[in-house]
N, C-alpha and C positions, 0 to 999 in steps of 0.2 A: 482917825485916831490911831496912836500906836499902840500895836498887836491886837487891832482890830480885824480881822478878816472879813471881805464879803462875798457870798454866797456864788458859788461858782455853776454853769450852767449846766448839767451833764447832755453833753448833745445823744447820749444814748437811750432818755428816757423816754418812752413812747405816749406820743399824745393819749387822753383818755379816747378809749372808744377804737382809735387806728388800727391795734392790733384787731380787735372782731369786726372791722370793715374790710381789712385785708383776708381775712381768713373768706368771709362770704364771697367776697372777689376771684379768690384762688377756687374754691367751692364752683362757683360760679362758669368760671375758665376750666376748668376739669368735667362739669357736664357737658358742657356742648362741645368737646373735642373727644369723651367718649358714645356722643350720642349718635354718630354715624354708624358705627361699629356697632352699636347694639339694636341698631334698628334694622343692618344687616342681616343680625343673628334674629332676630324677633318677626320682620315681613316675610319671611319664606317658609315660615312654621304657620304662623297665621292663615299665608292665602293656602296651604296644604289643606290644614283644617277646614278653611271656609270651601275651599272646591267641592271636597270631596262629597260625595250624598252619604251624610250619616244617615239615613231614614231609611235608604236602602244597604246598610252596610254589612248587616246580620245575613242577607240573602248573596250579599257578592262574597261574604267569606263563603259560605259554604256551597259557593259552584266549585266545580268540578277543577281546574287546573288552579287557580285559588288556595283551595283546599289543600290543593298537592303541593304547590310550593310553599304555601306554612309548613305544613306539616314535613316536609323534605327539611327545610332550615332549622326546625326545632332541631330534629333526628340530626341530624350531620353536623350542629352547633352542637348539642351534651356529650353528643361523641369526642368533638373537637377538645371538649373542653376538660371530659374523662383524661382524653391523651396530656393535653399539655397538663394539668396537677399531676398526672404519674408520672410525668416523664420529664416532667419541669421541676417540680420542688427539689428531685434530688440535684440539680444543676443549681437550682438558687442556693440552695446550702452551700453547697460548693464554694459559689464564689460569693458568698457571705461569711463563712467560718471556718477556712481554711486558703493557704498559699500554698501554689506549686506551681510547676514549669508548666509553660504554657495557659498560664489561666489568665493574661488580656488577651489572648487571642481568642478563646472562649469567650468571653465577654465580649468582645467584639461580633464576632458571628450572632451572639444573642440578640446583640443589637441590628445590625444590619437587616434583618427583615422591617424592620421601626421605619426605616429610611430609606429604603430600596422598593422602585416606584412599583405598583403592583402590576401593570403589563411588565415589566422585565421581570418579577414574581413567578409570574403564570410561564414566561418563555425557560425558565430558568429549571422550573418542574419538570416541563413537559422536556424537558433535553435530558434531564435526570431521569426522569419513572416513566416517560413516554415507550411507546412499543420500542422504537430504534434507541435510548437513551442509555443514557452510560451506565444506570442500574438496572430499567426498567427491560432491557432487553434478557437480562436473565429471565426475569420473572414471565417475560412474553415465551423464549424458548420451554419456560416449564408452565404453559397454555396461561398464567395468568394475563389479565390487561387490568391495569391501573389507572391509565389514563381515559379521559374521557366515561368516566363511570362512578360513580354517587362515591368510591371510594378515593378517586383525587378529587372528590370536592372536600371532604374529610383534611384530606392530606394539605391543598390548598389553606384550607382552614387555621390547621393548627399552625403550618410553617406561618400566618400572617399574624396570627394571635397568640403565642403560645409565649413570645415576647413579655407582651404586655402581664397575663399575669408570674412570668421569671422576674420581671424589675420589681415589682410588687412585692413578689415572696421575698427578692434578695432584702428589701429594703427592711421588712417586719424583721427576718433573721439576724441581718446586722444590730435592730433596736434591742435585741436580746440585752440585758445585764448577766455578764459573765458569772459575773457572783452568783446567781441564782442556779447558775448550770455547777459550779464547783461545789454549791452547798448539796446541791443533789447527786454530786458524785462522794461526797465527804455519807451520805447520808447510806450508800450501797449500791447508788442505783447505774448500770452497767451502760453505755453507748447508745444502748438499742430503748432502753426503757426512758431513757433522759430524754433523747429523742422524743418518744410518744409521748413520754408524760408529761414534760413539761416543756419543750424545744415547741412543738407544734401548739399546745395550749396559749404560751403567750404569743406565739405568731398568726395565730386565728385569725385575728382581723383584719388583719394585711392580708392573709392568704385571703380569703370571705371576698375583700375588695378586688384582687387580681382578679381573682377566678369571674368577679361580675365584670371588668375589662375585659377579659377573655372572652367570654360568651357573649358581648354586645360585639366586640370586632370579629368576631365566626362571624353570629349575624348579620352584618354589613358586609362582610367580604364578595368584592364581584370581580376586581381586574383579573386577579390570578386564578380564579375559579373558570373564568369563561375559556380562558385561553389553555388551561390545563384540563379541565371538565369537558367545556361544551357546554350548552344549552339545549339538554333532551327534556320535554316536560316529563313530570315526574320521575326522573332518574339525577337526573343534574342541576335542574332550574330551581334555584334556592326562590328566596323573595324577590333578592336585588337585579337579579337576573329576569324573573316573569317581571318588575317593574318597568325595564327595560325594552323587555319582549312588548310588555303593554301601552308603552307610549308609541310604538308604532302601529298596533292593530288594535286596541281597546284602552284606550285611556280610563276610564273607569276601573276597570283591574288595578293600574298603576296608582290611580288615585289610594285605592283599598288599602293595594300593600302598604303604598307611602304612609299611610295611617298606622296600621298595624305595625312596621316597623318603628313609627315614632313613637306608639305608646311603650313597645317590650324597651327602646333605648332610655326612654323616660324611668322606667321602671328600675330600670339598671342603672342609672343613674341614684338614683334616693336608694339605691339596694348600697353603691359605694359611697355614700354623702353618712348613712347611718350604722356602715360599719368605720366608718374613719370616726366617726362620734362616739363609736365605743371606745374603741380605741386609745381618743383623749379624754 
């Protein structure tokens, strides 16, 4: 009939049901191409655990060289970690709330320990604060040595971690709202006080998270430590190093430490999982 129209198909409209068949499908194709990868991540924690003799684990922490390389990692990780917040925040500031000449090159150098492999780390010390080294030979001519002694595992330390938590702080310091820093200069409050009172307050939980990256990579640090430090027990030999030391003469030791390192990273881990959760 005239100016009857009929009813035209829209080839766009999706069969009922199609769309959450395709979704399940896509679902579907997304586990099993992430499930290699996680099973990666998941069998090597697993058989650590299963190896190790938890029944005897209370008695292997507390032998003798065991002991000494917890306890050596604790001490030369809070150290490590002391240094890099004193000597890092005022860098992340830096290059979060101020421009000047020279600051991607800073940036730069901050980042380059991130990605510069840790044997060229340790070589790069040891040429530096080593006895003959471009710095370290002053310190040798006025009887110090740096190298090869619990104080370049320190140094080793910070130079590989002190990174991690500088991206961290820079990143809280950038989230600042500028406003809140103006309303508290509008209100009297001077540089130094804004700073403490309120600059570091709202950056808390970024700094809180850095500082637990920080203190997990001290704790793991071994390329640069061995080759700048040395491997003396109880002077040098952190965990990762007697782990090391112990998969050729006591595998059980290595078992321990592997333990004992996985839970302090676990720990570090839900320490920056529930500072970012404050956070948001």
């Amino acid at each position: 009939m005239a100016g009857e129209s009929w009813p035209v198909m829209d080839s766009r409209r999706q069969i009922p049901g199609s769309e959450t068949r395709g979704a399940g499908a896509r679902s579907w194709l997304l586990a099993v191409t992430a499930l290699p990868l996680l099973l990666l991540l998941t069998i090597p924690v697993a058989a650590l655990v299963l190896r190790t003799p938890i029944s005897s684990l209370g008695a292997a922490v507390s032998e003798g060289p065991v002991a000494q390389a917890i306890m050596l990692s604790v001490t030369t990780s809070a150290t490590a970690l002391v240094a890099s917040m004193v000597f890092g925040t005022p860098v992340a500031y830096l290059l979060a709330r101020r421009r000047f000449p020279g600051r991607a090159i800073i940036d730069g150098l901050v980042d380059l320990p991130l990605v510069l492999p840790p044997a060229a780390a340790g070589l790069a010390l040891l040429l530096a604060f080593g006895r003959f080294g471009l710095v370290g030979s002053w310190f040798s001519s006025a009887g110090i040595s740096l190298s090869f002694s619990t104080t370049a595992v320190v140094i080793a330390q910070v130079f590989v971690a002190a990174p991690a938590y500088v991206r961290s702080a820079r990143a809280a310091f950038e989230a600042i709202d500028n406003d809140l820093l103006e309303a508290a200069t509008i209100d009297g409050a001077g540089p130094w006080r804004r700073f403490a009172g309120v600059t570091i307050p709202l950056a808390r939980p970024g700094l809180l998270a850095g500082a637990a990256l920080c203190l997990a990579r001290a704790l793991g640090e071994f390329g640069a430590t061995i080759i700048f430090a040395g491997n003396y027990p109880g002077r040098t030999q952190t965990m990762p190093l007697a782990i090391y030391l112990g998969f050729e003469i006591d595998m059980t030791r290595a078992l321990v430490l592997g333990v004992v390192l996985l839970v302090i990273s676990a720990l570090m881990l839900a320490a920056v999982r529930l500072t970012a959760s404050a956070r948001n």
